[in-house]
C-alpha positions in Angstrom: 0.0 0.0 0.0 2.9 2.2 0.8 3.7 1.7 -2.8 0.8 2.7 -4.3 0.7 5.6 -2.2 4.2 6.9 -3.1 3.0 6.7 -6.8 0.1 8.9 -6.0 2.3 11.5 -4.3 4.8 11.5 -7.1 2.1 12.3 -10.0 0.8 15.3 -7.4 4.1 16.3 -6.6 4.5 17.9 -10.0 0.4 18.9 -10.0 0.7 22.8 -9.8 -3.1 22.6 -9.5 -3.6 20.3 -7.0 -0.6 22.0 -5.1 -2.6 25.4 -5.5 -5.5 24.8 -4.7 -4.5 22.9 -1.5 -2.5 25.5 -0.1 -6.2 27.9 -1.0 -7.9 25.0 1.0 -6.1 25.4 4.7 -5.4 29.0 4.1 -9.2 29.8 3.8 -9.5 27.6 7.1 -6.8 29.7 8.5 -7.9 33.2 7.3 -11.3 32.3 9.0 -9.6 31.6 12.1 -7.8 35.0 11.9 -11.0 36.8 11.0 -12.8 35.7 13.8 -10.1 36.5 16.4 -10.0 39.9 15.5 -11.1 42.9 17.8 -13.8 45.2 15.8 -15.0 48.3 16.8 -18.8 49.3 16.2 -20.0 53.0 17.1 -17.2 52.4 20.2 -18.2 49.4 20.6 -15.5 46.5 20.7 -16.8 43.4 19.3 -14.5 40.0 18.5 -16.5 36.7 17.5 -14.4 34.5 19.5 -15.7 36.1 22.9 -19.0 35.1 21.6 -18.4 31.7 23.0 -17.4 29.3 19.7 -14.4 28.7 20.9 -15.2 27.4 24.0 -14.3 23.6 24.9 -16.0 21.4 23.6 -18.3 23.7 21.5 -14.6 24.6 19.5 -14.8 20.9 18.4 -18.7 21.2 16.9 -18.6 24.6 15.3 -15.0 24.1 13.9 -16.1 20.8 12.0 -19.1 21.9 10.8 -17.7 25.1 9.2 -15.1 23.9 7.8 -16.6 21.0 6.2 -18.3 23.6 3.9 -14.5 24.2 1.8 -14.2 20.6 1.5 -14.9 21.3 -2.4 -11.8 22.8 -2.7 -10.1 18.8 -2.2 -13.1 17.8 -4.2 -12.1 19.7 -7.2 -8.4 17.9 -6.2 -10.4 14.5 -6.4 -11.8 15.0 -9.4 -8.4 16.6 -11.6 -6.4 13.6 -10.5 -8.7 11.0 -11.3 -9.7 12.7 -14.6 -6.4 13.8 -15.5 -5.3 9.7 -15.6 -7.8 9.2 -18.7 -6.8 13.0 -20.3 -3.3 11.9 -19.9 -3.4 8.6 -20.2 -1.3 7.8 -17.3 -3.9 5.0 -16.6 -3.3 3.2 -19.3 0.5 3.1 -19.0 0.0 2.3 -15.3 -1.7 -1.0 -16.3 1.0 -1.6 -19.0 3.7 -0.5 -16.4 2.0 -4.2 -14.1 -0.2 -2.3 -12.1 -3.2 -4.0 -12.0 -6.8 -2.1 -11.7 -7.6 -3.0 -8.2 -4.0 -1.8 -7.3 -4.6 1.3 -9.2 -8.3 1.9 -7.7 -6.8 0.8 -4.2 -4.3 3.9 -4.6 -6.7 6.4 -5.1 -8.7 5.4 -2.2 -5.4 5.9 -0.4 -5.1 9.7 -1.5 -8.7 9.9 -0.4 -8.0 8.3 2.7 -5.1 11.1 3.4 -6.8 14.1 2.0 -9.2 13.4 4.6 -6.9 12.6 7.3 -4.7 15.5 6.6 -7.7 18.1 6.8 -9.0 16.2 10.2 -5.7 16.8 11.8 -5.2 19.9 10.6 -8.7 20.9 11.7 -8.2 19.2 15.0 -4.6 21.7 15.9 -6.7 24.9 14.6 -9.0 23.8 16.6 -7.1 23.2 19.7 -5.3 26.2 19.4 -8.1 28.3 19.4 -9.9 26.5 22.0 -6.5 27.4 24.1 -6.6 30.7 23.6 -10.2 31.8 23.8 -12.0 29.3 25.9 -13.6 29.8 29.1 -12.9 26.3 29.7 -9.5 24.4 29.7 -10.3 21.3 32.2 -8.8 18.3 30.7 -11.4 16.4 30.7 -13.2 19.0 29.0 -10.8 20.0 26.2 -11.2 15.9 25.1 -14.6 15.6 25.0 -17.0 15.7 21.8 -14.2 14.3 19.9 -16.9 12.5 17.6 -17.1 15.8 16.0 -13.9 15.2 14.3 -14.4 11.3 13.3 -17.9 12.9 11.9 -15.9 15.2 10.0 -13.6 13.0 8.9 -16.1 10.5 7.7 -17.9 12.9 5.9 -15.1 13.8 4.1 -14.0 10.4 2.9 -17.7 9.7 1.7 -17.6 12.8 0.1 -14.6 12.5 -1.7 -15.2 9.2 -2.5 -18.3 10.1 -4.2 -16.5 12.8 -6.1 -13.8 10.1 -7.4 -16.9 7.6 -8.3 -18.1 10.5 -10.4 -15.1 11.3 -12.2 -14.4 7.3 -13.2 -17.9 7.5 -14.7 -17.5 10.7 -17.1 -13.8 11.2 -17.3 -13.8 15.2 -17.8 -13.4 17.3 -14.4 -16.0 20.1 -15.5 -18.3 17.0 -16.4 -17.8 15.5 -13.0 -18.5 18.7 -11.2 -21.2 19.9 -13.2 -22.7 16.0 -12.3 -22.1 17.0 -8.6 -23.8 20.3 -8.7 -26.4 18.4 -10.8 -26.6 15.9 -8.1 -27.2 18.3 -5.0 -30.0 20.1 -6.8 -31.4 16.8 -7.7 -31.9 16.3 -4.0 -33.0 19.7 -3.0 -35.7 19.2 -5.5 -36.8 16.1 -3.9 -36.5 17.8 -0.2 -39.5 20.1 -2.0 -41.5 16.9 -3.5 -41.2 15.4 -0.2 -42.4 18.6 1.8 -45.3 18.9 -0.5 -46.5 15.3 -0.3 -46.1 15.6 4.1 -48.2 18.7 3.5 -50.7 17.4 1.3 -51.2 14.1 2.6 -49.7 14.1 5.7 -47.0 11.5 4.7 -43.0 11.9 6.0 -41.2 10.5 3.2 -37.5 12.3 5.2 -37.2 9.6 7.9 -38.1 6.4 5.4 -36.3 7.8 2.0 -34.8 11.4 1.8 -32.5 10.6 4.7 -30.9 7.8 2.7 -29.6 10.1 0.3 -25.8 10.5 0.1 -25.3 14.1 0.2 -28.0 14.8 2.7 -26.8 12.0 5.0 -23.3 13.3 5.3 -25.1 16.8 6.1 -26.4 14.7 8.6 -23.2 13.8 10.6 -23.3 17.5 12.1 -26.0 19.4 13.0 -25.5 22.4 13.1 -24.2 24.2 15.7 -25.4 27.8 16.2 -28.6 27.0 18.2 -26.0 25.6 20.7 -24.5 28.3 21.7 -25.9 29.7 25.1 -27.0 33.4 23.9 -28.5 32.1 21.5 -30.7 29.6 24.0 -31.6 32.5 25.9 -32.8 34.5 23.3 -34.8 31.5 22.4 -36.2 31.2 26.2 -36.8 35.0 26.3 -39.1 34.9 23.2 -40.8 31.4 24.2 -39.5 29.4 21.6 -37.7 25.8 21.7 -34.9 25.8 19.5 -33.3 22.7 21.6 -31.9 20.1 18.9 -30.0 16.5 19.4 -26.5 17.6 18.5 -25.0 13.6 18.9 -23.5 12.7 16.0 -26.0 10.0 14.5 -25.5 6.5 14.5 -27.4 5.1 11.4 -26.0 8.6 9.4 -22.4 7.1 10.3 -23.9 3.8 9.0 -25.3 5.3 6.1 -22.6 7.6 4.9 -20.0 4.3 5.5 -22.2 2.2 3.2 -22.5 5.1 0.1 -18.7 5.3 0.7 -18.3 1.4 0.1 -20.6 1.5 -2.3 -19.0 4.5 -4.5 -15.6 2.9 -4.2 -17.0 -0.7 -5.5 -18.8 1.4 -8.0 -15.5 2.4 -9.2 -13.9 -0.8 -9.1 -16.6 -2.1 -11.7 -16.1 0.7 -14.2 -12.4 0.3 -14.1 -12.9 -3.3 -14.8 -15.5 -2.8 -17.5 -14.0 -0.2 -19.0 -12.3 -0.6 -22.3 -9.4 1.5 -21.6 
């Protein structure tokens, strides 16, 4: 495996886009960071977002993953380039030529995949940390560790994701084709969020829980709800004005389960195109 994954390395090694747009990728995340630490002043009136309380352990670990999970396009469009520069190159063909059979060439890369979305948890997880450091009311050790399932949530959405968006690219072989297909794809399920809200209105019956749910893009939104209703001012507001804005923030069982079995079942899907394929 460490084979395959040096392979993959090398060909991005001398990808200025990929290389590009990566370094965009963690300093957007870093830039956001910055933003939010800054001191404002409004009318004489000193304002910084990180005394709001997002910061704080272990809310840091919740409202980090879920807004940075938004840029994960920016290693989508990565996913995508590499897989559908192999057929635009040919470098896939002379890879199988070269001995390397399709599974091994598949196998490697799921391995980029795998550490694109490792690289961005860790990453994610010092940003976090640091933060959290510096800005939280709250710096118990016990405290500091907890709601770690925020970052395995993250993490697995991001494989799922990116696996999707290499399933995609095997199937059309153009990267504007297999982004265009993934913007097709999420309005394709925002349209049936709508069907599905007018049928529960109309005759009462929830088609979310039994079907909508099971969709791949809306059940890796599902790994982490979102986290701004959390946040204690924002409770109280809530209280003031008699309204129940509570939520279940857990990261969901059967969404991990669901989100693992799209993500085996894009990566098989790309197994049998690559064997199908007349390359």
């Amino acid at each position: 495996m460490f084979r395959l994954l040096t392979i993959e390395l090398h060909k991005l090694k001398y990808n200025k886009s990929a290389k590009v747009i990566s370094i965009v990728y963690f300093s957007l995340i870093c830039f956001i960071a910055f933003i939010v630490s800054i001191e404002f002043n409004f009318g004489g009136v000193n304002f910084r977002v990180a005394d709001q309380g997002i910061f704080n352990f272990p809310y840091v670990w919740h409202f980090n993953s879920w807004m940075t999970a938004w840029l994960k396009i920016f290693f989508a469009i990565v996913i995508v380039s590499i897989v559908a520069n192999e057929y635009s190159n040919r470098t896939l063909k002379q890879n199988l030529i070269d001995g390397l059979s399709k599974r091994e060439f598949l196998t490697s890369k799921v391995l980029t995949v795998l550490l694109f979305s490792f690289i961005s948890t860790i990453f994610l997880f010092a940003i976090s940390l640091i933060l959290g450091l510096i800005f939280s009311d709250y710096n118990e050790f016990s405290i500091i560790f907890s709601d770690l399932e925020y970052l395995f949530a993250y993490f697995l959405k991001l494989f799922s994701f990116f696996s999707f968006c290499m399933f995609i690219a095997f199937l059309v072989k153009k990267s504007a084709f297999a982004l265009g297909f993934l913007g097709l794809w999420q309005v394709i399920e925002g349209l049936i969020a709508i069907l599905f809200q007018y049928i529960k209105v109309k005759t009462g019956t929830d088609l979310f829980e039994s079907v909508y749910n099971f969709l791949p893009l809306n059940a890796m939104s599902d790994l982490i709800e979102e986290p701004f209703t959390r946040l204690g001012a924002v409770q109280s507001v809530a209280t003031q004005l008699g309204e129940d804005i509570s939520s279940n923030y857990e990261v969901p069982i059967l969404s991990v389960l669901i989100v693992m079995a799209w993500s085996a079942l894009f990566i098989y899907w790309s197994y049998l195109i690559l064997k199908k394929r007349d390359l």
